[in-house]
N, C-alpha and C positions, 0 to 999 in steps of 0.2 A: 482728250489728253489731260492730263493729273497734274496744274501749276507745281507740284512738290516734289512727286517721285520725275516726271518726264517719262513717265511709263505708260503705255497706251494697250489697250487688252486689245484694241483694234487691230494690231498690227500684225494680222496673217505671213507677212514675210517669215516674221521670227517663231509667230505660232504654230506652225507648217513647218518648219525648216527642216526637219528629220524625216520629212515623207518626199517621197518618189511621186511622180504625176501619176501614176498605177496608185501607188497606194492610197493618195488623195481622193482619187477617185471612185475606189473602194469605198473608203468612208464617207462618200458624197451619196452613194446609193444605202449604205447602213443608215444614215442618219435622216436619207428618207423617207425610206421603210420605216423607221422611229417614229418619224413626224406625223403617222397615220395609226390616232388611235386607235381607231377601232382595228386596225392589221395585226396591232402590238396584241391586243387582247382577244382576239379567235388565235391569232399563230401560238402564245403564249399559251393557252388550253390544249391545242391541237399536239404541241411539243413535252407538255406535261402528260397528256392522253399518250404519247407514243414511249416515253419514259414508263409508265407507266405497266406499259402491254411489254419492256423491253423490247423492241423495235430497235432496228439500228438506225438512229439519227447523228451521230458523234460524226458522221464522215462530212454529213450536212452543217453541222452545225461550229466544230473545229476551224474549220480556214472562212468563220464567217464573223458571226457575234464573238465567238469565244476569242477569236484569237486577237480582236479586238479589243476587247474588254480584262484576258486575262492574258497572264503571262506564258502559260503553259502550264502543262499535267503534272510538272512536277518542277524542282528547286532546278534542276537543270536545265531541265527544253527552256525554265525563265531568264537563262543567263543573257539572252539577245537579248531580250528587253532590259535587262539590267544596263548591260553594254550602251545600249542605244539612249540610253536616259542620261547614264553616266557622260557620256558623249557631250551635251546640251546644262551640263551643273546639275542635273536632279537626280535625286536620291529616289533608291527604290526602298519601299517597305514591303517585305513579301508577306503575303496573306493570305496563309492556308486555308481556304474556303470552301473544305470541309465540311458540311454538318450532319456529325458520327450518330449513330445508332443510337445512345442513350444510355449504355449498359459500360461495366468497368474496364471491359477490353479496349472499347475506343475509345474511351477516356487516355487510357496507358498509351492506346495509339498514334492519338493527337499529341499530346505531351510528347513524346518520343519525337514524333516529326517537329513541331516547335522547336523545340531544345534543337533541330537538324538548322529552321534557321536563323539560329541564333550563331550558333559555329559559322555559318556561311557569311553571317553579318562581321563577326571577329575578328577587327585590324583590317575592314574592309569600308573604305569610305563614301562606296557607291552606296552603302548599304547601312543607313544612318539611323533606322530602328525596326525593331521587330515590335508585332503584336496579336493579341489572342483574343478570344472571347471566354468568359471564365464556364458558356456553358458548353464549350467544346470540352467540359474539364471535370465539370461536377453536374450531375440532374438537375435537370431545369425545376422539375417538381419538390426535389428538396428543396433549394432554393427558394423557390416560395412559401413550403413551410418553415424556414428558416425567418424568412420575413415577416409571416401572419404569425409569430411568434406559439406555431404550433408545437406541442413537447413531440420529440423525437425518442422514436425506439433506440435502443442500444444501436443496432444494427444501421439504420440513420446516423447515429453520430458518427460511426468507425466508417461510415460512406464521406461523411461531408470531411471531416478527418484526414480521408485521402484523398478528395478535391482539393482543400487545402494546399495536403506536399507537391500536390502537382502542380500547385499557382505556384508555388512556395519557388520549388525546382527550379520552374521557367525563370524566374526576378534572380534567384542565385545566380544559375547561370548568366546570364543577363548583365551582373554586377562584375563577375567573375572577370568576362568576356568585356568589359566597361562599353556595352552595347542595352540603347536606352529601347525602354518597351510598351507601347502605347496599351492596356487594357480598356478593352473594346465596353462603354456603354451597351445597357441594352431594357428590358422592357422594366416600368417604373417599377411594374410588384416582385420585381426579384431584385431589384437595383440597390436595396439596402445591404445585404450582404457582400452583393460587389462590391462593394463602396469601403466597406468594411474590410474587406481582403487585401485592397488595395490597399487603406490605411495602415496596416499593418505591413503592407511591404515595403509602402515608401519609408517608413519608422526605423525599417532592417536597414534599406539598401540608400536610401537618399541623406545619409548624412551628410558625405563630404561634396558631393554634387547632386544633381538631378537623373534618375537613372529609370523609375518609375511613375507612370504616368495615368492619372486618370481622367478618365472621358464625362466632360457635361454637354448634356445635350439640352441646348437654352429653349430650346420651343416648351420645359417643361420652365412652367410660371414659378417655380423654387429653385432652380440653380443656382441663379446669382447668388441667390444667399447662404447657399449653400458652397458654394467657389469659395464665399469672404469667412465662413467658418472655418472651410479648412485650412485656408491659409493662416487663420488666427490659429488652431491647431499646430499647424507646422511648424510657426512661430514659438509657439510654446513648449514644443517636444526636440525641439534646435532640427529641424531635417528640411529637407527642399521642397516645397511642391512642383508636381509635374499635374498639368494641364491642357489636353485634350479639347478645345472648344470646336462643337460643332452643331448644326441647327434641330437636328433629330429625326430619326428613321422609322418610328413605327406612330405613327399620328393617325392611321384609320383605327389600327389595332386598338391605340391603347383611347380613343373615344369609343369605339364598340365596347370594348368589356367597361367602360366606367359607364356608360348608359344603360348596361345589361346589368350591372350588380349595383347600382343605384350609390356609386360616388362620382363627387366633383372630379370631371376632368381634368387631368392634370398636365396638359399641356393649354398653351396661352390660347386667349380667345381669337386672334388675329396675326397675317402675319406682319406687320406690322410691330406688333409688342414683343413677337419673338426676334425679327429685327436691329427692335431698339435693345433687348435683353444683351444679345449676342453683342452687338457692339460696346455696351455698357462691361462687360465682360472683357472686351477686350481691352479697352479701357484700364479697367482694373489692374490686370495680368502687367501690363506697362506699366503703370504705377509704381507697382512690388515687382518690378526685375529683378534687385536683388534677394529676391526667395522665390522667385517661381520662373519657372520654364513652360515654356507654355507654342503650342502648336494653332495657328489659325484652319483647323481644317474645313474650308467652306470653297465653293464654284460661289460664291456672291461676289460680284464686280467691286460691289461697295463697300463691304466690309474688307476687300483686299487694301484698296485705296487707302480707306482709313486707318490701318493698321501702319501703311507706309507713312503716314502724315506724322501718325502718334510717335514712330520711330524716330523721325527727324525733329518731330519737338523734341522730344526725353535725350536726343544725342545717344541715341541705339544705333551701331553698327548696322549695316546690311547683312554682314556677317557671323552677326554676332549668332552664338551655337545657342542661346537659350530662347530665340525665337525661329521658327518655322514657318511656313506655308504649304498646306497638305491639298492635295485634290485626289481621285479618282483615274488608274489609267484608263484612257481612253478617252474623258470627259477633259473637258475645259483646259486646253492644250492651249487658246488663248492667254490664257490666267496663269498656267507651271511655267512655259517657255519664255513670256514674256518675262515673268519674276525672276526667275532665272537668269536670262539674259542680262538685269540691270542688277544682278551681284546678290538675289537675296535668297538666303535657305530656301531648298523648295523639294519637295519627296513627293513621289508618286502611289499610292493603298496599288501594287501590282498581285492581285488576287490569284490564288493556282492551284490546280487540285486536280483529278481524271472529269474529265468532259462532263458525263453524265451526276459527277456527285456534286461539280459547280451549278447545274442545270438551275436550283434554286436560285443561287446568290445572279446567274444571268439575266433569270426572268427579273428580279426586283429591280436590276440596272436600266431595264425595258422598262419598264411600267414605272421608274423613279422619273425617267428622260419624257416620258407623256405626263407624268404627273406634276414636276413642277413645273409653273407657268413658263411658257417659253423655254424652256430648256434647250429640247431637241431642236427647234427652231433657228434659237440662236445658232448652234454648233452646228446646224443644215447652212446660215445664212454667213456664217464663216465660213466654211469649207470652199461657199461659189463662190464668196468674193476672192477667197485665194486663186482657185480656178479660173477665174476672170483676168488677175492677176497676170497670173504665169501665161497666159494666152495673149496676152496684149503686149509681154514682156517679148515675147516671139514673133512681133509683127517688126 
């Protein structure tokens, strides 16, 4: 128990409270299967092997992981989850997880669906932000020549040109709609033109408030200072910063290719220093409330606590609209409902797309739950305690 907030991540009553004894124990068998590396990774091959051959797996795989972990195949079949979150104080962010072909048709296609829910979000307060990835949007490989500062053909610029209108598009609509938009982080060697796109959009759209949003992810050893730049930016151009903090997603990836191309690592040596970064970050972010808006998206116990502490020093609302608390649906149900429950912003990443083209973002959710220490564990050693619980409450 937390002397400050009175908020306890322990307490399965409230962290449970929207499942059925069927449904608990659903998840009590999902998070066991999780708990067994080595099942995560032969199943996770066997299921890419069968994607692969087109094989029908979606019948298996739908009323299991996925319907677990996403909202459904489309903005629609997500509406029950939206409902059932709304239900409990949390916000859905829906998230097309999608990843298109690579070519300018589903770039158009993405964008199109985007912009679908952004409208769905519009004067809807279950539905407190949208967001994207900019390479659902523009080539990933331009992107990197963009970064390595390689000259682009004619034909390269009138490509990146129309990535551009199509970030562009999304943030208008977005402003238009006064529905705020998280732009998804993502691998360090394309990360500078993101960063750049986004600068430009918060420059259009965040002057009279907070509307656009960029993502740092602190396990890389330059964000922080990278955060107090662009806030001194922000400052300086009169516009808002929006703030996305979270610990970071591609840490095998991006140590293989800087070992293989023979540069320094750029994420921290420990976690520990990405830790203290992310916190120190947070920190920050409270500090300059008034110019920055800013989202804690982390399942870390600790960094949620301390964020509640920081609040009631600074005399921050629980309510207040310019901080957040983001998780994962399906993950750490301890951490949304409990937040929740004691009055504070709280949204749920409700990821959605057709079965087989989510298969990707599924398996990382697998192997993310084996990969950080105790993850699965924990949410396996919640589940029985609730189970335990509700069994004892019946004697």
């Amino acid at each position: 128990m937390n002397p400050v907030s009175n908020v306890s991540f322990d307490d399965t009553a409230v962290a449970f409270s929207s499942k059925s004894d069927a449904e608990l124990y659903k998840m009590f068998l999902l998070f066991k299967t999780m708990n067994n590396n080595t099942l995560v990774k032969f199943g996770g091959k066997l299921l890419n092997t069968a994607i692969n051959l087109h094989l029908p797996v979606s019948f298996i795989i739908k009323p299991t992981v996925f319907s677990h972990f996403c909202g459904g195949e489309t903005i629609e079949e997500s509406e029950r989850a939206i409902k059932q979150l709304n239900a409990y104080n949390i916000g859905t962010i829906l998230d097309y997880s999608v990843e298109g072909e690579g070519n300018e048709k589903s770039f158009d296609a993405t964008m199109n669906e985007l912009l679908r829910t952004v409208e769905k979000a519009r004067g809807n307060k279950a539905i407190p932000f949208s967001v994207f990835k900019v390479t659902g949007l523009v080539d990933i490989k331009l992107l990197e020549k963009v970064q390595a500062g390689t000259t682009l053909t004619e034909a390269e610029k009138a490509a990146f040109a129309r990535g551009r209108d199509r970030v562009n598009a999304i943030c208008k609509r977005c402003y238009e709609a006064d529905v705020r938009v998280f732009i998804d982080a993502e691998e360090s060697w394309i990360q500078e033109p993101i960063d750049n796109l986004t600068y430009e959009m918060m420059e259009l759209y965040n002057k009279e408030k907070t509307i656009v949003y960029n993502t740092y992810q602190l396990y890389r050893h330059d964000r922080l200072d990278v955060l107090k730049r662009d806030f001194e930016n922000a400052v300086a151009k009169n516009y808002y910063l929006g703030a996305k903090l979270v610990r970071g997603a591609y840490m095998e990836k991006e140590a293989k290719r800087a070992s293989e191309m023979s540069y320094p690592n750029p994420i921290n040596p420990s976690k520990q220093a990405t830790d203290d970064l992310f916190n120190n970050a947070l920190r920050f972010c409270v500090e300059n409330i008034d110019r920055i808006a800013f989202c804690n998206g982390t399942h870390n116990e600790a960094s949620c606590y301390l964020l509640m502490e920081l609040m009631d020093k600074h005399n921050i609302a629980r309510d207040d609209e310019r901080v957040y608390f983001a998780q994962l649906f399906g993950m750490s149900d301890n951490l949304s409902y409990n937040l929740a429950n004691a009055g504070y912003n709280v949204a749920k990443y409700v990821p959605y797309g057709p079965v087989r083209e989510v298969m990707p973002y599924l398996l990382r959710r697998a192997n993310e739950n084996t990969a950080i220490a105790g993850q699965s564990s924990r949410e396996f050693t919640l589940i029985n305690k609730e189970m335990q619980r509700r069994k004892n409450a019946k004697k």
